[in-house]
VOKE-149557 format. One record per residue (C-alpha): x, y, z. Coordinates in steps of 0.1 Angstrom, whole numbers, always signed. Layout:
residues N
<pt X="X" Y="Y" Z="Z"/>
...
***
This chain:
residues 211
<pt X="-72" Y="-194" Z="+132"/>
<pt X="-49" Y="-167" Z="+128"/>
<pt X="-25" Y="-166" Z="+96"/>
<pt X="-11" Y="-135" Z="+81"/>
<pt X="+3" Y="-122" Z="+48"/>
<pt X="+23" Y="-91" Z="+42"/>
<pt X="+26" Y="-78" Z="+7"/>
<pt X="+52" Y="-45" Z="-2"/>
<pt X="+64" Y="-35" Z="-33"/>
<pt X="+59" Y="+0" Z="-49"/>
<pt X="+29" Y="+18" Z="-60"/>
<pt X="+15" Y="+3" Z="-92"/>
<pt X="+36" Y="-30" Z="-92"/>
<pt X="+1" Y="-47" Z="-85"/>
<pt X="+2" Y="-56" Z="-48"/>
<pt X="-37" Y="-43" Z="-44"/>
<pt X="-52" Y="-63" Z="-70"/>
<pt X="-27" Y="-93" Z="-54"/>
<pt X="-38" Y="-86" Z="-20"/>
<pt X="-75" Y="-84" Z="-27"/>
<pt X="-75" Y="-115" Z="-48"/>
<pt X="-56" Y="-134" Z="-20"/>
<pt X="-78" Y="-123" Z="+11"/>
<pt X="-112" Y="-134" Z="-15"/>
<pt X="-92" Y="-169" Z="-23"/>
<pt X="-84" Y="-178" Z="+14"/>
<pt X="-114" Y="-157" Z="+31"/>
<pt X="-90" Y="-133" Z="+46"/>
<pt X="-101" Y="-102" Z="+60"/>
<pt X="-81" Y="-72" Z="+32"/>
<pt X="-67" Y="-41" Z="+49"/>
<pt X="-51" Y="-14" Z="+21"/>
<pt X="-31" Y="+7" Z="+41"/>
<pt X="-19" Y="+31" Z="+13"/>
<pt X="-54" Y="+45" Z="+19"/>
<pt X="-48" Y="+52" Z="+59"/>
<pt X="-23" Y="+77" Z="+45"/>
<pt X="-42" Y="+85" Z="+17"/>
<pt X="-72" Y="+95" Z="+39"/>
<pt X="-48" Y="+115" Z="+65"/>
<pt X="-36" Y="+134" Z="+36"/>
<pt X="-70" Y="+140" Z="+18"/>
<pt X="-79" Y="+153" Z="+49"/>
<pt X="-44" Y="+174" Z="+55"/>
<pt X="-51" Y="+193" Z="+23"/>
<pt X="-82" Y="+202" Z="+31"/>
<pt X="-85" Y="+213" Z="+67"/>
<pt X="-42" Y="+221" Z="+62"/>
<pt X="-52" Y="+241" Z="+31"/>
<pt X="-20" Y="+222" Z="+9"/>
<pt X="+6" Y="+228" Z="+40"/>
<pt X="+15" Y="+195" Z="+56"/>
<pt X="+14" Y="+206" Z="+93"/>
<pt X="+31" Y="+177" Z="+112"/>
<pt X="+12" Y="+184" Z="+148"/>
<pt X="-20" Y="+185" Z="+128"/>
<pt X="-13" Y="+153" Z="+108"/>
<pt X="-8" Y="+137" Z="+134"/>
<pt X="-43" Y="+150" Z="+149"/>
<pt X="-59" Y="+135" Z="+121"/>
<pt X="-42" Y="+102" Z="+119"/>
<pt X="-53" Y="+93" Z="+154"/>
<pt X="-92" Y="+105" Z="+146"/>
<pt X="-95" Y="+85" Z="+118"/>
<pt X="-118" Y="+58" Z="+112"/>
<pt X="-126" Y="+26" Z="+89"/>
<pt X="-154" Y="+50" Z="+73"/>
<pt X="-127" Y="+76" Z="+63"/>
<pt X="-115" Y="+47" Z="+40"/>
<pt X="-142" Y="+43" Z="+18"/>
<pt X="-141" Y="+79" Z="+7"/>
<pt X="-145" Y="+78" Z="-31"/>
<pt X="-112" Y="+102" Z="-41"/>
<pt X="-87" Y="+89" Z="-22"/>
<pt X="-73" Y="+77" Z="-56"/>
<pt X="-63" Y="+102" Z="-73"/>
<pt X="-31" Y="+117" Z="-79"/>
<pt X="-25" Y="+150" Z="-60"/>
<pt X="-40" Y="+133" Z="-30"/>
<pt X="-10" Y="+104" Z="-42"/>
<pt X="+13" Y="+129" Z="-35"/>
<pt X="-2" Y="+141" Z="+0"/>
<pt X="-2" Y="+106" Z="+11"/>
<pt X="+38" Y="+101" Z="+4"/>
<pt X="+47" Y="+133" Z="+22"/>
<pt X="+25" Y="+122" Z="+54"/>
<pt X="+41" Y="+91" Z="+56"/>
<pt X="+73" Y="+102" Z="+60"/>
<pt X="+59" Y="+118" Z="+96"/>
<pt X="+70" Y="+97" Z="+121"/>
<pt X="+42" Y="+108" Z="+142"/>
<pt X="+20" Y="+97" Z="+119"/>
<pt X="+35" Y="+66" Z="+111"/>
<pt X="+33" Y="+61" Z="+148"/>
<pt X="-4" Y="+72" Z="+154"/>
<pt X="-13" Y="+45" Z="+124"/>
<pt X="+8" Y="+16" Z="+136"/>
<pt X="-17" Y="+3" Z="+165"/>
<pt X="-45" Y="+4" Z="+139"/>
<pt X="-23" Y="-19" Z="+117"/>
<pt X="-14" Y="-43" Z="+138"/>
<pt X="-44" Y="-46" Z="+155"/>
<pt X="-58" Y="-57" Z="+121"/>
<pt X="-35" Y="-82" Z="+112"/>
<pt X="-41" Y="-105" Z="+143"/>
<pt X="-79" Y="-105" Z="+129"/>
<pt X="-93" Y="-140" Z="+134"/>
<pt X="-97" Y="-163" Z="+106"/>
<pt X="-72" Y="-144" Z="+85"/>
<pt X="-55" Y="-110" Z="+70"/>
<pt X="-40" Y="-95" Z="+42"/>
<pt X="-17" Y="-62" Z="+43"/>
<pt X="-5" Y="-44" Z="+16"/>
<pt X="+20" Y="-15" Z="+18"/>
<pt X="+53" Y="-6" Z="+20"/>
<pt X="+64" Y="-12" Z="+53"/>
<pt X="+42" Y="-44" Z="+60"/>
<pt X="+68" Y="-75" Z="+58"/>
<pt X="+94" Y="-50" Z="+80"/>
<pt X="+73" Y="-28" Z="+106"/>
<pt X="+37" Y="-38" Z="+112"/>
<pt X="+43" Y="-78" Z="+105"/>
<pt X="+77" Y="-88" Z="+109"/>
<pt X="+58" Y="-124" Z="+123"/>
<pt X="+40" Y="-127" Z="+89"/>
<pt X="+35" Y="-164" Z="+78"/>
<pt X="+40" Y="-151" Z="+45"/>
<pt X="+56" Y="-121" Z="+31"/>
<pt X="+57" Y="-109" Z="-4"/>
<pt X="+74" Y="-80" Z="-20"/>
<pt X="+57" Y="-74" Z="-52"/>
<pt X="+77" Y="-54" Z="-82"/>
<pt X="+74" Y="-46" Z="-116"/>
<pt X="+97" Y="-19" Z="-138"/>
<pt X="+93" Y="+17" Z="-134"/>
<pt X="+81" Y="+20" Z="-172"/>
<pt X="+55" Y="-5" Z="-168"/>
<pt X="+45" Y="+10" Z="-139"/>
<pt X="+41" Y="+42" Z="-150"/>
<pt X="+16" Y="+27" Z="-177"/>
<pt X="-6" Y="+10" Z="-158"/>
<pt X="-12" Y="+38" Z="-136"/>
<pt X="-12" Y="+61" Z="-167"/>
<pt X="-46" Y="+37" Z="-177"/>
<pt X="-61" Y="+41" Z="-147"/>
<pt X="-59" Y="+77" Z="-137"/>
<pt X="-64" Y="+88" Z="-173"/>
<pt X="-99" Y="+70" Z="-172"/>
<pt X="-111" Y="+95" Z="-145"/>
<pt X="-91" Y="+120" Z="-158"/>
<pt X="-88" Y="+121" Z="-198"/>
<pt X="-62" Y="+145" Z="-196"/>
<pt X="-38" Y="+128" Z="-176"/>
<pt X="+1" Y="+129" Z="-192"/>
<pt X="+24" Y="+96" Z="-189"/>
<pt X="+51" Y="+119" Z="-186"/>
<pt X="+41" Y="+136" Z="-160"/>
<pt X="+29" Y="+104" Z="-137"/>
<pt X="+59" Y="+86" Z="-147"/>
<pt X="+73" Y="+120" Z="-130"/>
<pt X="+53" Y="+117" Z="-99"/>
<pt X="+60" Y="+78" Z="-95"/>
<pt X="+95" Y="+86" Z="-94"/>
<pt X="+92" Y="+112" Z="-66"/>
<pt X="+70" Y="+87" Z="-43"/>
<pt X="+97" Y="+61" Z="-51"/>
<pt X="+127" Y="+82" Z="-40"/>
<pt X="+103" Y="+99" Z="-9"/>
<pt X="+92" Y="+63" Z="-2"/>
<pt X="+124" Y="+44" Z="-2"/>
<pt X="+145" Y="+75" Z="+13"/>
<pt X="+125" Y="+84" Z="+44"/>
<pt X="+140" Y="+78" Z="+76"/>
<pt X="+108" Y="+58" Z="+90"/>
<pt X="+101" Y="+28" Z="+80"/>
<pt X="+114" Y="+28" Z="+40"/>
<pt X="+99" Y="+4" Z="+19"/>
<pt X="+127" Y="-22" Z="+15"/>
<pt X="+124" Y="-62" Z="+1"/>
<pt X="+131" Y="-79" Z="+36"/>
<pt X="+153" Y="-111" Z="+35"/>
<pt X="+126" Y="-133" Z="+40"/>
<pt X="+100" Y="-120" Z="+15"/>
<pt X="+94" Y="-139" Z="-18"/>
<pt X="+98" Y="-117" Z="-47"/>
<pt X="+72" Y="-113" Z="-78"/>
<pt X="+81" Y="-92" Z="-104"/>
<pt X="+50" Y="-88" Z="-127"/>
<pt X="+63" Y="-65" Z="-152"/>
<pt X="+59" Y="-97" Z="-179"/>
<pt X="+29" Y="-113" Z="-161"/>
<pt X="-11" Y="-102" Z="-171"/>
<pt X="-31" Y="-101" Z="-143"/>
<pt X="-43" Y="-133" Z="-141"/>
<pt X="-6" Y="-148" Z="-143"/>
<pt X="+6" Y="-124" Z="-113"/>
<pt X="-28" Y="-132" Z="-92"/>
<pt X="-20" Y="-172" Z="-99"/>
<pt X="+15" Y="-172" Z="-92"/>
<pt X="+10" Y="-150" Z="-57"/>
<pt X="-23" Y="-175" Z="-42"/>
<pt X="+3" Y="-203" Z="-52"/>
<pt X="+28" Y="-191" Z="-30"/>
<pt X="+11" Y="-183" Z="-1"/>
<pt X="-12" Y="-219" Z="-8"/>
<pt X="+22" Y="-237" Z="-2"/>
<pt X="+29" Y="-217" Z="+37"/>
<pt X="-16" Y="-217" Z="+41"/>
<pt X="-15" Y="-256" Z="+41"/>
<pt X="+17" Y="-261" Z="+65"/>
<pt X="+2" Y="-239" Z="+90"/>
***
């Protein structure tokens, strides 16, 4: 069986902890691709020494491998930053997009989460979900999280640096993240966890059992 659900929305809204919990209710196979670009431009500062070389990007992108995503600081904010300017390379967008696609025709199931899911890599989705929340409460939840790795971690300044991915990721000329018409929308900004998890597997329960 082959049944698959896009989820988009910005960074912190909760579309990863949505995805993650859908692909464990339904037994779906979970594919993050923030961390694709996340890993291209961990490696891009390193071997680019902070320069984003586009040729070189590009290099990297089509080298990398399912192993490159389970590096263990991919989730931190400078390499946040390095992942936003890659993906606004159409060459890497490009060298990604096989990898993406190939995933989501996975037997027995797949989740995607991104920004460019529901419009680019699954336009065919069964089930499409653009998740949101409001830029304050965003900023907070990922204040919590980097600032438990990182004690010294400002709100004012990630609230600064969620803005600039925002405008970087809705603005680029490749594959913006955009709501598409036929994607349901969840904000969470009121919701806990649980609450935003529940309402989500509902939806998708209703288009799981019609297929």
């Amino acid at each position: 069986m082959q049944f698959t659900v896009a989820i988009d929305g910005p960074a912190a809204a909760g579309k990863g902890t949505i995805a993650r919990a859908i692909a464990e209710t339904f037994g779906f196979a979970h594919l993050d691709t923030g961390l694709l670009y996340r890993a291209v431009g961990a490696k891009m500062m390193m071997r680019g020494r902070g320069v984003i070389v586009p040729e070189l990007a590009e290099k990297i992108a089509l080298e990398l491998t399912e192993a490159d995503l389970e590096r263990d600081d991919l989730r931190n904010a400078r390499v946040a930053q390095a992942a936003s300017k890659v993906a606004a390379l159409p060459e890497v967008r490009a060298a990604l997009l096989e990898f993406q696609k190939s995933f989501s025709k996975r037997a027995g199931g797949a989740v995607l989460d991104g920004r460019d899911i529901g419009s680019v890599i699954c336009p065919d989705a069964d089930v499409k979900l653009f998740i949101t929340a409001s830029d304050e409460v965003r900023a907070r939840r990922r204040f919590e999280e980097l600032s438990r790795k990182t004690p010294d971690t400002r709100l004012e300044t990630v609230k600064i640096d969620l803005h600039q991915r925002d405008i970087r990721d809705a603005s680029r000329d490749v594959a913006p993240m955009r709501a598409v018409e036929d994607a349901l929308l969840l904000d969470t900004s009121k919701l806990s966890i649980d609450a935003a998890v529940a309402e989500a597997v509902a939806l998708v329960k209703k288009r799981f059992e019609k297929a």
